[in-house]
mmCIF file of the N, C-alpha and C atoms, coordinates in Angstrom:
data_MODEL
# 
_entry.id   MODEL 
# 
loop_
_atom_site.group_PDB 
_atom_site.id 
_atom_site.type_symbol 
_atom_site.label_atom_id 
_atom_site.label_alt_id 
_atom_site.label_comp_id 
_atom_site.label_asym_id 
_atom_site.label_entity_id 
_atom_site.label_seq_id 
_atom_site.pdbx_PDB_ins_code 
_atom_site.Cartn_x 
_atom_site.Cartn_y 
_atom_site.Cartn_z 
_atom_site.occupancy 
_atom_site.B_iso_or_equiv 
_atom_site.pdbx_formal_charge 
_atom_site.auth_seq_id 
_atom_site.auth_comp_id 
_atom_site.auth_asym_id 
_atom_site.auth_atom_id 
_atom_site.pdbx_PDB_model_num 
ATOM 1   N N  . UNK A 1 1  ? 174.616 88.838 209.568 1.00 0.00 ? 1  UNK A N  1 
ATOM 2   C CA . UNK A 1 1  ? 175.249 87.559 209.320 1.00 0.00 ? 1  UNK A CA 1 
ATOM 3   C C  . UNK A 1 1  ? 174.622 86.506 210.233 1.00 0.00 ? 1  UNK A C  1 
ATOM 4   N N  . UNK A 1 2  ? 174.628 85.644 209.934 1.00 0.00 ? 2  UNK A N  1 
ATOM 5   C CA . UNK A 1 2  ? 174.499 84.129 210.219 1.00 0.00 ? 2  UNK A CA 1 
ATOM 6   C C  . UNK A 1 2  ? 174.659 83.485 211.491 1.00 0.00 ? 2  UNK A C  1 
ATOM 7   N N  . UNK A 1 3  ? 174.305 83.669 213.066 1.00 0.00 ? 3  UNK A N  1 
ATOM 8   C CA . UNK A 1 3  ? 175.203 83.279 213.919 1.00 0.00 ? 3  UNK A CA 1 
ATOM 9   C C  . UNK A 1 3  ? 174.598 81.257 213.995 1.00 0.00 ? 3  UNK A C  1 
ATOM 10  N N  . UNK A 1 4  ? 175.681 80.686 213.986 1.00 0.00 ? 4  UNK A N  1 
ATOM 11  C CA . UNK A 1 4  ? 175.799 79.586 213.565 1.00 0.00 ? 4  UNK A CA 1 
ATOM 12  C C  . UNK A 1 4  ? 176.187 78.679 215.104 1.00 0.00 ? 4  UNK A C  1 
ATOM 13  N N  . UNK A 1 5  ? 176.328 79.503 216.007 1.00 0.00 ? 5  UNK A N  1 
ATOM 14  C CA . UNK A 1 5  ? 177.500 78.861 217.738 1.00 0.00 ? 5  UNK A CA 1 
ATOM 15  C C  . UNK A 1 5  ? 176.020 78.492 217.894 1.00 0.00 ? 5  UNK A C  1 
ATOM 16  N N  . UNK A 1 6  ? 174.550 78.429 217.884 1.00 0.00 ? 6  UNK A N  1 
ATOM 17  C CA . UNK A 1 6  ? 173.517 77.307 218.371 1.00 0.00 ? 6  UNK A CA 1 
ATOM 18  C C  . UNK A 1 6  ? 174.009 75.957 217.778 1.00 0.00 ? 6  UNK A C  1 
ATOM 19  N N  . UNK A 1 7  ? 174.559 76.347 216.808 1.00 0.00 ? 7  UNK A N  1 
ATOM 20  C CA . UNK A 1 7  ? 174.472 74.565 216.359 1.00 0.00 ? 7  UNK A CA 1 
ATOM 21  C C  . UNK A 1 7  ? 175.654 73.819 217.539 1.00 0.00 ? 7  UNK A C  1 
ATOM 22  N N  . UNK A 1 8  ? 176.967 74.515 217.635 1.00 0.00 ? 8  UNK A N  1 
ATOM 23  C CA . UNK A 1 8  ? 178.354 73.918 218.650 1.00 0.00 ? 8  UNK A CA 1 
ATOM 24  C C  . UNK A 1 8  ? 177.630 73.915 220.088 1.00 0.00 ? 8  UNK A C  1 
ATOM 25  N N  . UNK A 1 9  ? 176.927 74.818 220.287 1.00 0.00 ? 9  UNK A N  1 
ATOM 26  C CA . UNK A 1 9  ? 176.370 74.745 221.760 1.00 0.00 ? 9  UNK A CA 1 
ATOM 27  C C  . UNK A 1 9  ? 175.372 73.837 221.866 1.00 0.00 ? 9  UNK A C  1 
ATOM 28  N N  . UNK A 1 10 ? 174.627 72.978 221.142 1.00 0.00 ? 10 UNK A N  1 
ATOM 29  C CA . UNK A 1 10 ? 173.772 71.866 221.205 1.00 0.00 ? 10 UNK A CA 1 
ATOM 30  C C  . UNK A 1 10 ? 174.222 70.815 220.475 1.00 0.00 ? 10 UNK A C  1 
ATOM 31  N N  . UNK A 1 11 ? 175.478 70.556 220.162 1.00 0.00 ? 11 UNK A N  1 
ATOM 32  C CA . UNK A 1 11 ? 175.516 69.412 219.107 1.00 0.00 ? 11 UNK A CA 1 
ATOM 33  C C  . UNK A 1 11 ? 175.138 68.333 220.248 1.00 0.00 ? 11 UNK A C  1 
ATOM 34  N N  . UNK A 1 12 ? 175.582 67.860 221.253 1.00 0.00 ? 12 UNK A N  1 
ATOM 35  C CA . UNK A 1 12 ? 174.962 66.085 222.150 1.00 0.00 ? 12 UNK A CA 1 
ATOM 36  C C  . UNK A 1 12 ? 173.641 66.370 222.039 1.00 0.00 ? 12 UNK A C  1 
ATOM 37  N N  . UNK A 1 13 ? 172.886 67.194 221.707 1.00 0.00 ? 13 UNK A N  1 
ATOM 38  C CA . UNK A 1 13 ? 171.542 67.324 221.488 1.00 0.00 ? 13 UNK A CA 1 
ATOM 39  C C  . UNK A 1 13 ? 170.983 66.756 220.214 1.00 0.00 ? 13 UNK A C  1 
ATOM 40  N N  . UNK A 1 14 ? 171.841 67.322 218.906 1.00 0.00 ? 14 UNK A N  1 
ATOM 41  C CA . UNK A 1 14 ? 171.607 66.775 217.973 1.00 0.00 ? 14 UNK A CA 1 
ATOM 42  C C  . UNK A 1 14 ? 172.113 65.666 217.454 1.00 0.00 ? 14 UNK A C  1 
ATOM 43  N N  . UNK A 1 15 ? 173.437 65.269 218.095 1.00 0.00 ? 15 UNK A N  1 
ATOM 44  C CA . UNK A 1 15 ? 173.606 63.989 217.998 1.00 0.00 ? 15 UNK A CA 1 
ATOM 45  C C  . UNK A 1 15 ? 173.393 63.005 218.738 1.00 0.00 ? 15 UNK A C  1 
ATOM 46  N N  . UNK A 1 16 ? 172.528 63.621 220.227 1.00 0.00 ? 16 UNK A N  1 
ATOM 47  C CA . UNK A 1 16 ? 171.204 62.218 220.613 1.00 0.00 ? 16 UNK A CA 1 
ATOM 48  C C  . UNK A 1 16 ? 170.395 62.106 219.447 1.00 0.00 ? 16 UNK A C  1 
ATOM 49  N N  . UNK A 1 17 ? 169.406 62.751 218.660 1.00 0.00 ? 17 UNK A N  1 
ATOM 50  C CA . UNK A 1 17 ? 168.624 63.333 217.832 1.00 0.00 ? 17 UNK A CA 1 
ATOM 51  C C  . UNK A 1 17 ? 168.588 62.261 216.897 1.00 0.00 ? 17 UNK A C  1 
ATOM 52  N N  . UNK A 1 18 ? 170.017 62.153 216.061 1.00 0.00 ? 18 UNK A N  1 
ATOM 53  C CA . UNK A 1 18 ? 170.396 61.593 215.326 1.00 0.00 ? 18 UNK A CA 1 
ATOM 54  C C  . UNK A 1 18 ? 170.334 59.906 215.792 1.00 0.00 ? 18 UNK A C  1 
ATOM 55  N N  . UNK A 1 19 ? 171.058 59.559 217.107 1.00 0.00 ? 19 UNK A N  1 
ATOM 56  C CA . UNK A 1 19 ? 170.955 58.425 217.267 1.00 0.00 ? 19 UNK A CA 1 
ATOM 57  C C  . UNK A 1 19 ? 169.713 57.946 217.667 1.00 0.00 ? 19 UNK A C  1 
ATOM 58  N N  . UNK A 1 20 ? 169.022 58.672 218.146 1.00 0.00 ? 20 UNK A N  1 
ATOM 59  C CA . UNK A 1 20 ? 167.276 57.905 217.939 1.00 0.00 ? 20 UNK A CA 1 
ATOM 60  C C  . UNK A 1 20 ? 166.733 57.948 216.923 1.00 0.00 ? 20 UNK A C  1 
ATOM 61  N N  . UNK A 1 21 ? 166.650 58.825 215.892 1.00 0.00 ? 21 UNK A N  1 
ATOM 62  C CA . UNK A 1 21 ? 166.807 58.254 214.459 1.00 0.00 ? 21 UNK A CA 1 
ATOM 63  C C  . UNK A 1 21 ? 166.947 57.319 213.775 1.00 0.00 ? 21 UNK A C  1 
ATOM 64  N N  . UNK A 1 22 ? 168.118 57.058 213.797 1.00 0.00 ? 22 UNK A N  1 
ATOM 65  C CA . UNK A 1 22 ? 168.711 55.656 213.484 1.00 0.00 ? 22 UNK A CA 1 
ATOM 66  C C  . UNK A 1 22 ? 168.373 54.501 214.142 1.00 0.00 ? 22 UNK A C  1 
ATOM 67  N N  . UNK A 1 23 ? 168.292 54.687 215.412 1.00 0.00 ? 23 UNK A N  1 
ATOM 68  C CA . UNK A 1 23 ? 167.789 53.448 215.753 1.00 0.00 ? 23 UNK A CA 1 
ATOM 69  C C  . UNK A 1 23 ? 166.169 52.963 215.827 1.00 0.00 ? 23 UNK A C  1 
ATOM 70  N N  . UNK A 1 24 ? 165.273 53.704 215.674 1.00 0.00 ? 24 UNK A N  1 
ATOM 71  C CA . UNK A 1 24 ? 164.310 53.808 215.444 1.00 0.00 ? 24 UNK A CA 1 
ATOM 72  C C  . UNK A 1 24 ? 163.952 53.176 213.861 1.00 0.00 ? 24 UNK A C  1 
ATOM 73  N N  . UNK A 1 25 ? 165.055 53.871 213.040 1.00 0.00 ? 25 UNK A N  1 
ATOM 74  C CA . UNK A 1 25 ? 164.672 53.407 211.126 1.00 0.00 ? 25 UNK A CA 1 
ATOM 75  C C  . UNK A 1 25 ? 165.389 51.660 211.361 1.00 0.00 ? 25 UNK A C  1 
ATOM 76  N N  . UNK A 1 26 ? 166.313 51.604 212.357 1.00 0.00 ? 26 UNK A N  1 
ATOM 77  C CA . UNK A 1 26 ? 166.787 49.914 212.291 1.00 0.00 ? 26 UNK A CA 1 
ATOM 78  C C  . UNK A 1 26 ? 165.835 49.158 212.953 1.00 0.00 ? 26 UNK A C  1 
ATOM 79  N N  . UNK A 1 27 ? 164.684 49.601 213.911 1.00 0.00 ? 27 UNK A N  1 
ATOM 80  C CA . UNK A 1 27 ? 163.797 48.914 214.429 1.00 0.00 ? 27 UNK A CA 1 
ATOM 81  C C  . UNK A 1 27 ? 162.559 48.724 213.503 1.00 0.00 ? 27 UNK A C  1 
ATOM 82  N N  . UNK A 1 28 ? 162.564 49.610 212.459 1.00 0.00 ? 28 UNK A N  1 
ATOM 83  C CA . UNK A 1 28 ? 161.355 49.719 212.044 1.00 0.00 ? 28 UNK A CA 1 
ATOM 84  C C  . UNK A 1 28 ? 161.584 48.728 210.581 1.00 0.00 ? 28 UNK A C  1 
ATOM 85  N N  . UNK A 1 29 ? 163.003 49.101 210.234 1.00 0.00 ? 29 UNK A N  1 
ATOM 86  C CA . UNK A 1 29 ? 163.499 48.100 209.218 1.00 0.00 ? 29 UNK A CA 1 
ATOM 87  C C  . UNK A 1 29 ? 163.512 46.679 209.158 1.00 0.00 ? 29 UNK A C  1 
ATOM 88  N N  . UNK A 1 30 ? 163.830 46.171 210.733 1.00 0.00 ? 30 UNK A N  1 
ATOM 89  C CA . UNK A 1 30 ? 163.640 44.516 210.941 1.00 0.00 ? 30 UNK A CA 1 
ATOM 90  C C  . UNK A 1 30 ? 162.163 44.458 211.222 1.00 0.00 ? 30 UNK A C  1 
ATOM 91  N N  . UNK A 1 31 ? 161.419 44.969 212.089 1.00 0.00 ? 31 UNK A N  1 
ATOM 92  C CA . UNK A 1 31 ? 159.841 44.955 211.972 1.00 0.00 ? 31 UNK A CA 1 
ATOM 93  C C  . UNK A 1 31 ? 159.290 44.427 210.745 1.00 0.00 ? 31 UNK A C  1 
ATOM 94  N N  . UNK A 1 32 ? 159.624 45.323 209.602 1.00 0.00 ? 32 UNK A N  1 
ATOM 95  C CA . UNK A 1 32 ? 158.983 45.400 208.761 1.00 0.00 ? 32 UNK A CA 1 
ATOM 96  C C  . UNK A 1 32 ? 159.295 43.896 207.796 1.00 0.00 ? 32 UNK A C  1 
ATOM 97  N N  . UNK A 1 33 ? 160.815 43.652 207.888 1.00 0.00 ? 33 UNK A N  1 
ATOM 98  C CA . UNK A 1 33 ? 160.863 42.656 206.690 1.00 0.00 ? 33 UNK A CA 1 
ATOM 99  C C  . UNK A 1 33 ? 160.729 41.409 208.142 1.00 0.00 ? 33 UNK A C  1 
ATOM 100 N N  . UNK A 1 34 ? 160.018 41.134 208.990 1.00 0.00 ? 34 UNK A N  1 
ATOM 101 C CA . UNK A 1 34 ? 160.117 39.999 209.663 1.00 0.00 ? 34 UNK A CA 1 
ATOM 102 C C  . UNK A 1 34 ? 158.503 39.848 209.342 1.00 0.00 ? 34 UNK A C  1 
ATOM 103 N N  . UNK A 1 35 ? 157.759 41.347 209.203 1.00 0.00 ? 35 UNK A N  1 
ATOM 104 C CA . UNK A 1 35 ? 156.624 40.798 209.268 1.00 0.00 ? 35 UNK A CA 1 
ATOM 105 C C  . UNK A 1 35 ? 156.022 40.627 207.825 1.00 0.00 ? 35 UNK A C  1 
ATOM 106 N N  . UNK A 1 36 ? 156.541 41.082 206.513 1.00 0.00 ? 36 UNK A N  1 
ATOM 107 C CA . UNK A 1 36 ? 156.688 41.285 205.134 1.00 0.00 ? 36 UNK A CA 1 
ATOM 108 C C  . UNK A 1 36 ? 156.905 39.528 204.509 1.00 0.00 ? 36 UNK A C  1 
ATOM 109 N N  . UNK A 1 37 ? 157.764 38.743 205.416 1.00 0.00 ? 37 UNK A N  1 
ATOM 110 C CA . UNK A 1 37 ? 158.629 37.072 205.476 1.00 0.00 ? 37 UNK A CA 1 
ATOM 111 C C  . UNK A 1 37 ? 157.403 36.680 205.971 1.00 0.00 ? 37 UNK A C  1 
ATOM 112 N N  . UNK A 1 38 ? 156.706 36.773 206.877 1.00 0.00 ? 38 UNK A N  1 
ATOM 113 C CA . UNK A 1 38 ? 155.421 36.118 207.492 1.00 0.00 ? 38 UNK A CA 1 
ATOM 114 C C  . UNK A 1 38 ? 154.348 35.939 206.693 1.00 0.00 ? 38 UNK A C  1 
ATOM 115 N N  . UNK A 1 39 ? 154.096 37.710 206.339 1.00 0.00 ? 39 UNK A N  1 
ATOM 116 C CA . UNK A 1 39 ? 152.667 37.750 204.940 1.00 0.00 ? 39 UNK A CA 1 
ATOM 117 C C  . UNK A 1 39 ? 153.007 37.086 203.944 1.00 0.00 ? 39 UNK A C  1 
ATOM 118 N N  . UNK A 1 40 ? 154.563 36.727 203.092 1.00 0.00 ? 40 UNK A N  1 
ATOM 119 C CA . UNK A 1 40 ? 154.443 36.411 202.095 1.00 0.00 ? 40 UNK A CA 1 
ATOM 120 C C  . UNK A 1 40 ? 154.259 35.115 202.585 1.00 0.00 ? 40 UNK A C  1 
ATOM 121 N N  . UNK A 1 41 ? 155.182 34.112 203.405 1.00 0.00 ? 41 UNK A N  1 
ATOM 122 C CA . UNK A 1 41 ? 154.775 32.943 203.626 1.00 0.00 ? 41 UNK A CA 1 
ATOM 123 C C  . UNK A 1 41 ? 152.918 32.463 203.942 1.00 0.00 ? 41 UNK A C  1 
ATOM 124 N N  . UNK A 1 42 ? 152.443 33.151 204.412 1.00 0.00 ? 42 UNK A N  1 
ATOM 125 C CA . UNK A 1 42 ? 151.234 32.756 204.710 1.00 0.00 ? 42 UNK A CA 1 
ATOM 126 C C  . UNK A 1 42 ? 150.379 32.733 203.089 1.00 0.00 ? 42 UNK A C  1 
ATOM 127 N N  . UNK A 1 43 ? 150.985 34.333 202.445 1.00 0.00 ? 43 UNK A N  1 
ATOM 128 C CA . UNK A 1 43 ? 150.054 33.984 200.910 1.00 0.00 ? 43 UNK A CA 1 
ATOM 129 C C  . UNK A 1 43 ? 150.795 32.904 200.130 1.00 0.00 ? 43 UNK A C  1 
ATOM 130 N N  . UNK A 1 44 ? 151.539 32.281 200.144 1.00 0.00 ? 44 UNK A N  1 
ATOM 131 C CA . UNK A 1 44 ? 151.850 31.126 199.373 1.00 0.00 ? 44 UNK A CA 1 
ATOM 132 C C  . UNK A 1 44 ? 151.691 29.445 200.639 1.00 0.00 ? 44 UNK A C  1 
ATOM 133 N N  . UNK A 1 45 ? 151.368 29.393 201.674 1.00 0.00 ? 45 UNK A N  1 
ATOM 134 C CA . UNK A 1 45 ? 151.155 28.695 202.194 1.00 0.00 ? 45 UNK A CA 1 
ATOM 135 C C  . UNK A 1 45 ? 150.048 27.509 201.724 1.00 0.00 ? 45 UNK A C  1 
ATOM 136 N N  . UNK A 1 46 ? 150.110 26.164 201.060 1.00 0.00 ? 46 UNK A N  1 
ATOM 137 C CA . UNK A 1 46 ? 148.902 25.833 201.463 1.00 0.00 ? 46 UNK A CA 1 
ATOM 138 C C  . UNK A 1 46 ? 148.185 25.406 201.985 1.00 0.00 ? 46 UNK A C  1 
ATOM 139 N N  . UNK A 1 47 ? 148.190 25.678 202.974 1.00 0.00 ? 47 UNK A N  1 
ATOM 140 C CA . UNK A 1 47 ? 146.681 25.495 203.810 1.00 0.00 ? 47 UNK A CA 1 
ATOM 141 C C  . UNK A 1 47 ? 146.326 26.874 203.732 1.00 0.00 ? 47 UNK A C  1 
ATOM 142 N N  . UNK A 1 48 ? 144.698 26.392 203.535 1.00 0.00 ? 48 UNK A N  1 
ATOM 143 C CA . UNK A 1 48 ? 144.221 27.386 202.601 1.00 0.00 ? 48 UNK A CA 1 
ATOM 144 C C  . UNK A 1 48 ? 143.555 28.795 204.133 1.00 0.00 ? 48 UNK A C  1 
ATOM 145 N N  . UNK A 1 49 ? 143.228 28.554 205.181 1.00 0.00 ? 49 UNK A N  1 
ATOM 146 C CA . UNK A 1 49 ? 142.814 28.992 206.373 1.00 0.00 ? 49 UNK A CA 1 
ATOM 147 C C  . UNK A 1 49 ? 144.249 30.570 206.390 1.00 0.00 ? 49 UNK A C  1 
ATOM 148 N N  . UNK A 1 50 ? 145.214 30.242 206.628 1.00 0.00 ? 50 UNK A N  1 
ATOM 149 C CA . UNK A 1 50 ? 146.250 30.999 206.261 1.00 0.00 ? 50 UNK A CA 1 
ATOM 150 C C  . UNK A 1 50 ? 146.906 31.418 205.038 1.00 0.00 ? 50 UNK A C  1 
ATOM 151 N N  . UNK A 1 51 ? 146.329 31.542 203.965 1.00 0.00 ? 51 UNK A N  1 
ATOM 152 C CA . UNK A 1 51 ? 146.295 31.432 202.340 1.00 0.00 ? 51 UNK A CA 1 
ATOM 153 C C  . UNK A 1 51 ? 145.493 32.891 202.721 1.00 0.00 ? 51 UNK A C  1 
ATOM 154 N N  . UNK A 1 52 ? 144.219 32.362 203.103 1.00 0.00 ? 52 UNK A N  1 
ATOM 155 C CA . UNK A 1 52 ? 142.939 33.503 202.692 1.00 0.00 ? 52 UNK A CA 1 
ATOM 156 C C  . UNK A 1 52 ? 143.237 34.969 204.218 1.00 0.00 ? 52 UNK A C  1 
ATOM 157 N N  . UNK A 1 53 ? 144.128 34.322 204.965 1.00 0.00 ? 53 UNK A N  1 
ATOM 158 C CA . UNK A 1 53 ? 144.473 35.612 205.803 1.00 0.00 ? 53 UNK A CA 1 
ATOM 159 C C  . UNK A 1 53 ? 145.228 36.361 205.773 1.00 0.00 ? 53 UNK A C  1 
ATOM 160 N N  . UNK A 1 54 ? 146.740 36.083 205.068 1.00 0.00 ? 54 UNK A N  1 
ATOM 161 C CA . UNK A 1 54 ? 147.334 36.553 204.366 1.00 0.00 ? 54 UNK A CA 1 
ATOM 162 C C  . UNK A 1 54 ? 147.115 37.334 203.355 1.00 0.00 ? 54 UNK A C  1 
ATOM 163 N N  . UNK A 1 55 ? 146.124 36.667 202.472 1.00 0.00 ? 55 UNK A N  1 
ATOM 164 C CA . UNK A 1 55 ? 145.625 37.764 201.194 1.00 0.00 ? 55 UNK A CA 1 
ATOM 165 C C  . UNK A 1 55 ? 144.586 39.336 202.146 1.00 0.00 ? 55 UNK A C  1 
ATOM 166 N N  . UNK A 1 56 ? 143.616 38.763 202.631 1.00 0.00 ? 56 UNK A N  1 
ATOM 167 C CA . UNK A 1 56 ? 142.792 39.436 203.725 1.00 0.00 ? 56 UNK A CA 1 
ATOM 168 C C  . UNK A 1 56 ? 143.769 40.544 203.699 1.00 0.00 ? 56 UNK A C  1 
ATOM 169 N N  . UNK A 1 57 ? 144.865 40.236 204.640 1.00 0.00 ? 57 UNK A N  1 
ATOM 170 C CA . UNK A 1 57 ? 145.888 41.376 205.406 1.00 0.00 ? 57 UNK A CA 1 
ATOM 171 C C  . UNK A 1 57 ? 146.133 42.383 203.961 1.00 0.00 ? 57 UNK A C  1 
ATOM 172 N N  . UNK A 1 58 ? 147.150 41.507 203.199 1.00 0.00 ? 58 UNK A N  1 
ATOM 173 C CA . UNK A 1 58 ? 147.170 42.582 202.055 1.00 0.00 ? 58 UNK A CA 1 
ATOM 174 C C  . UNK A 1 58 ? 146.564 43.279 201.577 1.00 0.00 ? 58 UNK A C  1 
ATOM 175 N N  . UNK A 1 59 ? 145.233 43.005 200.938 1.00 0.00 ? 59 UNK A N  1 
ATOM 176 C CA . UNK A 1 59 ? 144.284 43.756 199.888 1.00 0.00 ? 59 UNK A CA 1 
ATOM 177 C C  . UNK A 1 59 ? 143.897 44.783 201.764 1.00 0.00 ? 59 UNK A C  1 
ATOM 178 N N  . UNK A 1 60 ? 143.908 44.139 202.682 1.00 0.00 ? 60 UNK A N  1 
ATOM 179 C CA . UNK A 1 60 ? 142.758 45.334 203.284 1.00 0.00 ? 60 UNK A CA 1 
ATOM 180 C C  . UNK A 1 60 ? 144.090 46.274 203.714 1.00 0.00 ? 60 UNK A C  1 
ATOM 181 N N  . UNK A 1 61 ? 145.217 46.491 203.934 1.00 0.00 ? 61 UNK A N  1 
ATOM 182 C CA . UNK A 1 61 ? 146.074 47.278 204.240 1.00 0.00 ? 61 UNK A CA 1 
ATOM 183 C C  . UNK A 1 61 ? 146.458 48.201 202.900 1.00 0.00 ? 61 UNK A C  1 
ATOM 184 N N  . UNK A 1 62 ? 146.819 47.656 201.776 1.00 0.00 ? 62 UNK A N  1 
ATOM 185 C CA . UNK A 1 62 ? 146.853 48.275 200.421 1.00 0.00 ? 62 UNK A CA 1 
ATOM 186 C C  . UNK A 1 62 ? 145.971 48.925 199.684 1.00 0.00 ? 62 UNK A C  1 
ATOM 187 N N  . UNK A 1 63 ? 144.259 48.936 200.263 1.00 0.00 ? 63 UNK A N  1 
ATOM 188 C CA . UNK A 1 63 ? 143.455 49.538 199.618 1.00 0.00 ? 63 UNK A CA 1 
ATOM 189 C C  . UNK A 1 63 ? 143.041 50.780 200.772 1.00 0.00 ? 63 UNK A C  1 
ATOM 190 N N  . UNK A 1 64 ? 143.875 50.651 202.151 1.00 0.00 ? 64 UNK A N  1 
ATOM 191 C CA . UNK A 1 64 ? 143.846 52.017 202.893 1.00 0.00 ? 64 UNK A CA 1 
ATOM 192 C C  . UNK A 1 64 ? 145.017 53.191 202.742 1.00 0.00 ? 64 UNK A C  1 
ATOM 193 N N  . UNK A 1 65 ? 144.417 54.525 202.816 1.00 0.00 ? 65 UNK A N  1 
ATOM 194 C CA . UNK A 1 65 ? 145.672 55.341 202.342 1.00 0.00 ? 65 UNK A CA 1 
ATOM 195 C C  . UNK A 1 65 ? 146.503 55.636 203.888 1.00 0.00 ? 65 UNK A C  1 
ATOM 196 N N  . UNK A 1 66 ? 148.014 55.667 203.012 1.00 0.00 ? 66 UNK A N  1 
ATOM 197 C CA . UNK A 1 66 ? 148.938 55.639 204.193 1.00 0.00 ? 66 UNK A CA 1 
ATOM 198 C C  . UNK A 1 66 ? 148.572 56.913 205.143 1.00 0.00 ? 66 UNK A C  1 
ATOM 199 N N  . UNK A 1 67 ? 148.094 58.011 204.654 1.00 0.00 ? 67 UNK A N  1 
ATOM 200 C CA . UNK A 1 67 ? 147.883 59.245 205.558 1.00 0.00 ? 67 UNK A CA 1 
ATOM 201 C C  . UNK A 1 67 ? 146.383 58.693 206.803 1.00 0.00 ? 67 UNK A C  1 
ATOM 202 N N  . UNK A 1 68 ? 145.472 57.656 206.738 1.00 0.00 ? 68 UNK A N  1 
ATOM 203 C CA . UNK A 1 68 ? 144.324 57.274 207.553 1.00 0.00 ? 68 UNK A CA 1 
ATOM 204 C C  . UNK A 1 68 ? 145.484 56.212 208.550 1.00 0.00 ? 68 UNK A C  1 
ATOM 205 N N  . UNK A 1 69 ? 145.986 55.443 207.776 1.00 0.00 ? 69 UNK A N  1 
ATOM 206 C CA . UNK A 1 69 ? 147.351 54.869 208.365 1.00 0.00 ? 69 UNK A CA 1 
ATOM 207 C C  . UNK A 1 69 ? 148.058 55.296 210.100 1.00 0.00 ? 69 UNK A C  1 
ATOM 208 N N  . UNK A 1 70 ? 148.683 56.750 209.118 1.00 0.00 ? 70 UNK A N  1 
ATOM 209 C CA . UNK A 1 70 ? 149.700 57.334 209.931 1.00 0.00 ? 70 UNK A CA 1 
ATOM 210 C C  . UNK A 1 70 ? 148.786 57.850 211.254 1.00 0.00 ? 70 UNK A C  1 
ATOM 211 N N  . UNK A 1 71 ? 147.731 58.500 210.926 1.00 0.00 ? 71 UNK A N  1 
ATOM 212 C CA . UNK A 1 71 ? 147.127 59.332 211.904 1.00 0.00 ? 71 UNK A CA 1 
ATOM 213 C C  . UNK A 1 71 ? 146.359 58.307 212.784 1.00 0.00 ? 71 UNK A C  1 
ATOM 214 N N  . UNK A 1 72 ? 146.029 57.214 212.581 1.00 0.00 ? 72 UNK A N  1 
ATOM 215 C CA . UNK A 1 72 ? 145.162 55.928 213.017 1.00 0.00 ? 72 UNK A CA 1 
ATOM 216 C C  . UNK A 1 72 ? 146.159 55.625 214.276 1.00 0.00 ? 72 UNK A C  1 
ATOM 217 N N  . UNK A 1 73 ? 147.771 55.692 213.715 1.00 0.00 ? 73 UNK A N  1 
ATOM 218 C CA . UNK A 1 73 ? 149.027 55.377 214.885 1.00 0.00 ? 73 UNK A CA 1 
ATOM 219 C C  . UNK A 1 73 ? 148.883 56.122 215.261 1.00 0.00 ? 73 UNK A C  1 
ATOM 220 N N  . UNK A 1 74 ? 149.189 57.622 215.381 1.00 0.00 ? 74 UNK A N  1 
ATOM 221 C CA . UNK A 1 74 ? 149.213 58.406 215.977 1.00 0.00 ? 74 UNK A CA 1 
ATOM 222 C C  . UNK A 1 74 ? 148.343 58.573 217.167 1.00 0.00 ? 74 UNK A C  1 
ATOM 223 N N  . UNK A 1 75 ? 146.678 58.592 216.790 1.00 0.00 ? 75 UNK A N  1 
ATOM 224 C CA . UNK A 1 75 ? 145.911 58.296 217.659 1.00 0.00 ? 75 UNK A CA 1 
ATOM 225 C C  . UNK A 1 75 ? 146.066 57.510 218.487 1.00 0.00 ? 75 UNK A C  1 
ATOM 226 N N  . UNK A 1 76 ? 146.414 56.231 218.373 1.00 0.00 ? 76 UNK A N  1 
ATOM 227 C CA . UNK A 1 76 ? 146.805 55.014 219.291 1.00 0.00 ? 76 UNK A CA 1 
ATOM 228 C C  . UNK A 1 76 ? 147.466 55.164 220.144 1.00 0.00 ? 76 UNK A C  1 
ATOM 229 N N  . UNK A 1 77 ? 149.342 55.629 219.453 1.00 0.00 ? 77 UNK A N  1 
ATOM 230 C CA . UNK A 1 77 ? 150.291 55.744 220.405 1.00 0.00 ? 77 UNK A CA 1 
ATOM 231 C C  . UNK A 1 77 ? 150.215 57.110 221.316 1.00 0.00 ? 77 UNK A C  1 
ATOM 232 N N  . UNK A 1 78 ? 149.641 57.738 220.986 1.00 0.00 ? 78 UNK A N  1 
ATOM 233 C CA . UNK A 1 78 ? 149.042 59.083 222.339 1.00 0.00 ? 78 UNK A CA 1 
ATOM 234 C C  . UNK A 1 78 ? 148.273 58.704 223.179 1.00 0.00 ? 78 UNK A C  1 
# 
């Protein structure tokens, strides 16, 4: 049978676990749409200097795959 008392004997473990989780997906959530509000403003901006950097950002981030992406951070933040 199943012994299941690891999970009661570590739960503040897993529910630190959990709360860096979460706060991590709420940091990454405002990150993302603050900097998502920026790119779009810049591709509809006109002046055209910030028009063409905006587009730049997009096409060159969207034509890299997220897995060169992930591991590119990874490398970095180590």
């Amino acid at each position: 049978m199943l012994d299941f008392s690891i999970l009661t004997e570590n739960l503040d473990m897993y529910l630190l676990g959990f709360k860096n989780t979460i706060m991590s997906s709420l940091v990454a959530l405002v990150a993302s749409l603050i900097l998502g509000v920026l790119i779009a403003i810049m591709r509809i901006a006109p002046i055209k200097p910030l028009n063409w950097l905006g587009t730049v950002y997009v096409e060159f981030i969207r034509n890299i795959p997220l897995l060169i992406i992930t591991f590119f951070l990874f490398s970095v933040l180590n």
